[in-house]
Each structure stands twice: as structure tokens, then as C-alpha cells.
C-alpha positions as CSV (number, residue, x, y, z in Angstrom):
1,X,103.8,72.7,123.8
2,X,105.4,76.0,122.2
3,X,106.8,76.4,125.5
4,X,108.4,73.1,126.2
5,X,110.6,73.4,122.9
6,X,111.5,76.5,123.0
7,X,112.6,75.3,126.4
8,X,114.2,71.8,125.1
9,X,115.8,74.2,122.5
10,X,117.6,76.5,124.8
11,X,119.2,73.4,126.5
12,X,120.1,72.0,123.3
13,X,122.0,75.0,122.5
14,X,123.2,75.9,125.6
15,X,125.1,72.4,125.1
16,X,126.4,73.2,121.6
17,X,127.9,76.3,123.5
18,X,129.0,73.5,126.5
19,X,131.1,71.3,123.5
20,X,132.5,74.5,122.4
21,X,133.8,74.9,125.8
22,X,135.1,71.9,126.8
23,X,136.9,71.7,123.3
24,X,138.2,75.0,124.3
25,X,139.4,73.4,127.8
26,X,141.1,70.3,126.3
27,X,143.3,72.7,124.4
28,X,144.1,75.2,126.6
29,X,147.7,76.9,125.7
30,X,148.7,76.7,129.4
31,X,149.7,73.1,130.7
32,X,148.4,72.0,133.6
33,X,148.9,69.8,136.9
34,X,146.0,69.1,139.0
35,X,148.5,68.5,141.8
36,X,149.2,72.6,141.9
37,X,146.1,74.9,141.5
38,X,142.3,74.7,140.7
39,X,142.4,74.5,136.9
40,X,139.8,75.4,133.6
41,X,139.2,71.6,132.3
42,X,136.6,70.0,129.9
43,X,134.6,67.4,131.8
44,X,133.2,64.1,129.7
45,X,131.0,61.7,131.6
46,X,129.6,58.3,131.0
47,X,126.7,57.7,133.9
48,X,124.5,55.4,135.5
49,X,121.8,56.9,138.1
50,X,118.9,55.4,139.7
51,X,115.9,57.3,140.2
52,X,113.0,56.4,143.0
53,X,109.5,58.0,141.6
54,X,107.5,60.2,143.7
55,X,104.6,62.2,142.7
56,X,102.5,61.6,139.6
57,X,105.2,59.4,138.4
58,X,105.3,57.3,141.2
59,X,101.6,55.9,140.0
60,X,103.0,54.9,136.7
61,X,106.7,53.7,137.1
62,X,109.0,51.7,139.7
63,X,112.9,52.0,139.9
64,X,113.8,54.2,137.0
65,X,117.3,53.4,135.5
66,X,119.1,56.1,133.5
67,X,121.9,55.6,130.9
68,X,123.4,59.4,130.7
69,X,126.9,60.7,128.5
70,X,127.8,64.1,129.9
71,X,129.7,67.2,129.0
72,X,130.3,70.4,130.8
73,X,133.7,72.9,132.0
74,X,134.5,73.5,134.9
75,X,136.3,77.1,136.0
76,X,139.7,77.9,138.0
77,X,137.1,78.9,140.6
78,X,135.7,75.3,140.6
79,X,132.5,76.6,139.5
80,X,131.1,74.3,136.5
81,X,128.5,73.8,133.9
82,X,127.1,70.8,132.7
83,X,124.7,69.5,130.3
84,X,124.2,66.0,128.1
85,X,121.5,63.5,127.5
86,X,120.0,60.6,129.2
87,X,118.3,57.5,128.2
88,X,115.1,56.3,131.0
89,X,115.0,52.4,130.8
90,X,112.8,50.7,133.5
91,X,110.9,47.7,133.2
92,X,108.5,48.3,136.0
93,X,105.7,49.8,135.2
94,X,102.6,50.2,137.4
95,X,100.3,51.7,134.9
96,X,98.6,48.7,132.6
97,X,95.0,49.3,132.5
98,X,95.2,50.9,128.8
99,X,95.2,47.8,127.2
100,X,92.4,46.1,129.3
101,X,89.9,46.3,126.4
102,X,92.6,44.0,124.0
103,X,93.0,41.6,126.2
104,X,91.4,38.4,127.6
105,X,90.4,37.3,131.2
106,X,94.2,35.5,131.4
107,X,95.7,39.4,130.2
108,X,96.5,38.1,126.9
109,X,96.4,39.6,123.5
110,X,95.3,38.1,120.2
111,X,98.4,38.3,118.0
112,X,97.8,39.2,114.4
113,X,98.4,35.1,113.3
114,X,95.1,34.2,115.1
115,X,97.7,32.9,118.4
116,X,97.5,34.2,122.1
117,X,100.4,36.7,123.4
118,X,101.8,38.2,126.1
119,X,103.3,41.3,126.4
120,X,105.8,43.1,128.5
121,X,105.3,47.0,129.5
122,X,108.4,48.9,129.8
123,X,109.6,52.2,130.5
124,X,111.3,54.3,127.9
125,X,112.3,58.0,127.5
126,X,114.7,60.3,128.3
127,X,115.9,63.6,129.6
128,X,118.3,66.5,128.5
129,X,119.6,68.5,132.0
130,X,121.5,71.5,132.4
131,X,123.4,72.2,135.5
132,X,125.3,74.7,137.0
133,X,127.4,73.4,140.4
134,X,130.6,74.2,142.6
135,X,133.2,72.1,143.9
136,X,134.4,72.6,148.0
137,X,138.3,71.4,147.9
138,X,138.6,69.4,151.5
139,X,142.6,69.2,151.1
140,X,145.3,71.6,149.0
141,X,146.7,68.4,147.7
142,X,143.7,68.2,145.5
143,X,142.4,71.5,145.1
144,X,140.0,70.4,142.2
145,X,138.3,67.5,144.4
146,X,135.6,67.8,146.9
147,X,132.1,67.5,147.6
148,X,129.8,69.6,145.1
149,X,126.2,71.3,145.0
150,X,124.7,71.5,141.7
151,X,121.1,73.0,141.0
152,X,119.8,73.7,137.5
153,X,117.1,72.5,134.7
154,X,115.6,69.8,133.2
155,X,113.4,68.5,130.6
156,X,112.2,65.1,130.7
157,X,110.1,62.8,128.9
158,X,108.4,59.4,129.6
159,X,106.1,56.4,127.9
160,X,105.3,53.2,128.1
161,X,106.7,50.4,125.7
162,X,105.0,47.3,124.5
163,X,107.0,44.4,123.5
164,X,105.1,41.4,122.6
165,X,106.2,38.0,123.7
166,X,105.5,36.1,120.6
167,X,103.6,37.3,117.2
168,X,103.2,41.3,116.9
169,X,99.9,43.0,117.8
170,X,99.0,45.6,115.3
171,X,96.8,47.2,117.4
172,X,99.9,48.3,119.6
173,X,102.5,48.3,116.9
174,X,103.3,51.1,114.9
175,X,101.1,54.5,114.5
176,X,98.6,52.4,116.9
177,X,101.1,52.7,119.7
178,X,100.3,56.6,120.0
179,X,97.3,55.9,121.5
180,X,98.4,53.9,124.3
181,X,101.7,55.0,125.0
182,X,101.0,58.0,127.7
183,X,103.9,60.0,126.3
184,X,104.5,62.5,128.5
185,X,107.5,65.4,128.6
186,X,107.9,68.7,130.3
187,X,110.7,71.0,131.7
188,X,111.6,70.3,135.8
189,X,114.3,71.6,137.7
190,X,116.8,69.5,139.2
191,X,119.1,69.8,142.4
192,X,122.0,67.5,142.9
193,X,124.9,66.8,145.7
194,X,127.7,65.0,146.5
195,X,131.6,63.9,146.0
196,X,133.7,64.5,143.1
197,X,137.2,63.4,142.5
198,X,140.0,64.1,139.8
199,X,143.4,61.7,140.5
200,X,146.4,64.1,139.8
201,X,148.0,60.8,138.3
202,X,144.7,60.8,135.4
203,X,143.2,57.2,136.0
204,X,140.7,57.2,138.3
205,X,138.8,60.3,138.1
206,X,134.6,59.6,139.0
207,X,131.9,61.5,141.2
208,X,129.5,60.3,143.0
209,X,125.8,61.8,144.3
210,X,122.5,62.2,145.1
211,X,120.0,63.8,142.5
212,X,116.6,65.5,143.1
213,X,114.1,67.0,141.0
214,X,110.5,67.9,139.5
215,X,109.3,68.2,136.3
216,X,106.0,69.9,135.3
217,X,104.7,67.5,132.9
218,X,101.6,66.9,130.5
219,X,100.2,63.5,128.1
220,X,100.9,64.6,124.7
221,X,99.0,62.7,122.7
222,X,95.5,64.4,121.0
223,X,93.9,61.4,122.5
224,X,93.9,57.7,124.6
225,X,92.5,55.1,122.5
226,X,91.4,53.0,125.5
227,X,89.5,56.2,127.2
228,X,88.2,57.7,123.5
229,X,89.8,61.3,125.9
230,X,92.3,63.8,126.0
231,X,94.3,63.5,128.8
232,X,94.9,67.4,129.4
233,X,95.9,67.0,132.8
234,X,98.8,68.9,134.2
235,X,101.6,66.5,136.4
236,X,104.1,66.3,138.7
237,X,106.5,64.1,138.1
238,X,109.3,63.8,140.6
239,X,112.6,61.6,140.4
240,X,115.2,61.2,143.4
241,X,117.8,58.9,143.6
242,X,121.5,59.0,143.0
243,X,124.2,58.9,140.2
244,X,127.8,58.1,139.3
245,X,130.3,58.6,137.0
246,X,133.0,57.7,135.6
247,X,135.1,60.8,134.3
248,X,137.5,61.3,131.4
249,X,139.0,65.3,132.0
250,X,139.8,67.3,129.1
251,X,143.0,69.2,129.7
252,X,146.7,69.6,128.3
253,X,148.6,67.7,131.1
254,X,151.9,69.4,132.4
255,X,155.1,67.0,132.1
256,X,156.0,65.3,135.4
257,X,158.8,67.4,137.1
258,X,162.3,64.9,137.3
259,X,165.0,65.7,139.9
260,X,168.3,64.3,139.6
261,X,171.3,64.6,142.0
């Protein structure tokens, strides 16, 4: 556990260093035009990406949706860093046995007001990557455009979420939650691919990829109600899909040049 946040904690601060940067970018004392060169500009992105489980996650979850907000720089040389935070927010899960022993033969709980309930499982969590990547210009007209290959780090976590259809349950509500939750985080690495794109005109800047990676994961709870265990197994959790965003540059724009006769 030591491990995992001293590794969480180098990300973290590896993205205070990545604001710093990006701030740095955005007020650059050279103005630039992405029409001429490769330039140094902050990156801000807003993300959506949609992850396919495989491994030991696969078991557990279905589609996994992810809500991300990105920062990073990228170099002259098109090289770039990257780093940010992402919310996990399925709503299929395949693990649902914990709660067998609170429920009747219909799958339905006893709410705390003596009345039947039904409740939803959901996936929640999040994850915290850190990326180093390089763009391939395919035309001098937009030398800060191309397709990309990214590889870095990431830490993830995962649980499940009850959410009662009707009265609450105490028995999954609040501190009791713990014990049925299957919180589970660990670092992973991460490989990514695909198109990126920065209009020299500023409006429609986005990328667009695929996303791989593999997270070496463990239950971190001291115990499962439902098993009366620790659950010190080690996983593998994988998550592949792909991603896109919408990107807002951070750089001091040159004037457009005017000819007159």
C-alpha cells in the first residue's frame, strides 16, 4: 500500500510540475503561428474514452466510460507530456454475488422502513495517468498535427456502488459500504495511439485514439463482509478502448499578417 502512494504521489506532483508548464507555455514571450513552425504550447483537454475490460476486470465490469480533464506541454520537437484525472462511471457490473446473503429469493433487500428494495450496482472510480508521447507532422502546412504514440503510467482505482431504488439500506450505506464495495487501486502502465490535430485558425483543435493498458491491482479493504475474508489476491486489470478530445491550446497567438497593395 506504501508503494501505491508513493506512486499516486509522484504522479500528482509530476502534474503540479505539468501546470507549471503549461502556464509557462500560455505565456511564452515569443508569439506564435501554428501555420509556421512546430511550437512549445500548453495543452488543456476535456475527454471522453471508452474502455473494453479484459483480464481480472473483465469478471467484474462491462463498458467502462471515463470522464477525463487533461493537462500537459508539448515541445518545438513535438514531443509532449501529459497528465490529469479521470472519473470511471459504468453501470454494468457483472460482479453481484456480495450482497446474496441480504437479499431475498426475488434479489430484493429489506429497506430500513420494514419495505422491499431494489438496488442498482454501478461502477465508480477513477484514474490519474501520466504520459509521455510524440507527434509525426504528415504535411508542412501543419507541422504541429499528425498521428501520435504515447506510452506512460497509470494508477487506477475501482468499486462497486449501491444505489437503492426506494428506502436506504443501512447495511450498504455508509461505513457498511466498505465491506462490500471491492475497492480496488494499483499503478498500470498505459500505451496510447492515434491522430492529433491543432487548426492554425484556433477553433477546432481535438485528437482522437486508441488507449491500452494494465494495471497491477489489489482489494483494499481489511475484509469482505459477505466472505468474513481478506481478499489479498493480487490482479490484473486491463482496460482498452479508445478516447477523444476536445482541445483548448495554451499559447500567445501571433497577429495575422495583412497585405495591402
Amino acid at each position: 500500500m506504501r508503494m501505491n502512494l508513493r506512486f499516486l504521489q509522484s504522479i500528482l506532483s509530476f502534474s503540479l510540475l505539468l501546470c507549471l508548464l503549461a502556464n509557462g507555455a500560455g505565456r511564452g514571450y515569443a508569439q506564435a503561428s501554428l501555420r509556421d513552425s512546430a511550437i512549445r504550447m500548453g495543452l488543456l483537454e476535456v475527454s471522453y474514452a471508452g474502455g473494453l475490460p479484459a483480464g481480472e476486470l473483465e469478471a467484474r465490469f462491462g463498458y467502462t466510460p471515463q470522464l477525463g480533464l487533461l493537462l500537459g506541454v508539448k515541445m518545438r520537437s513535438n514531443f509532449y507530456l501529459q497528465t490529469g484525472f479521470r472519473l470511471l462511471l459504468g453501470s454494468q457490473v457483472k460482479e453481484r454475488n456480495m450482497l446474496d446473503g441480504l437479499s431475498n429469493s426475488l434479489g430484493l433487500l429489506i429497506a430500513d422502513d420494514g419495505t422491499l428494495t431494489d438496488v442498482m450496482f454501478l461502477q465508480r472510480g477513477w484514474g490519474v495517468p501520466l504520459m509521455v508521447g510524440k507527434i509525426f507532422p504528415l504535411s508542412r502546412h501543419h507541422p504541429n498535427s499528425g498521428f501520435y504514440v504515447e506510452v506512460g503510467a497509470q494508477f487506477l482505482q475501482h468499486r462497486i456502488h449501491f444505489r437503492t431504488i426506494g428506502s436506504p439500506v443501512a447495511a450498504i450505506s455508509g461505513p457498511y459500504r466498505k465491506g462490500y464495495d471491492r475497492l480496488t487501486n494499483g499503478p498500470g502502465i498505459r500505451q496510447g495511439l492515434g491522430f492529433r490535430f491543432f487548426d492554425p485558425k484556433g477553433f477546432f483543435n481535438f485528437s482522437i485514439g486508441l488507449e491500452f493498458s494494465q494495471h497491477f491491482t489489489q482489494n483494499r479493504r481489511s475484509i469482505n463482509i459477505d466472505t468474513g475474508l481478506a481478499d489479498t489476491h493480487q490482479r490484473l486489470d486491463l482496460l482498452n478502448g479508445f478516447s477523444a478530445s476536445w482541445v483548448f491550446p495554451l499559447y500567445r497567438r501571433a497577429p495575422d499578417k495583412r497585405y495591402v497593395n
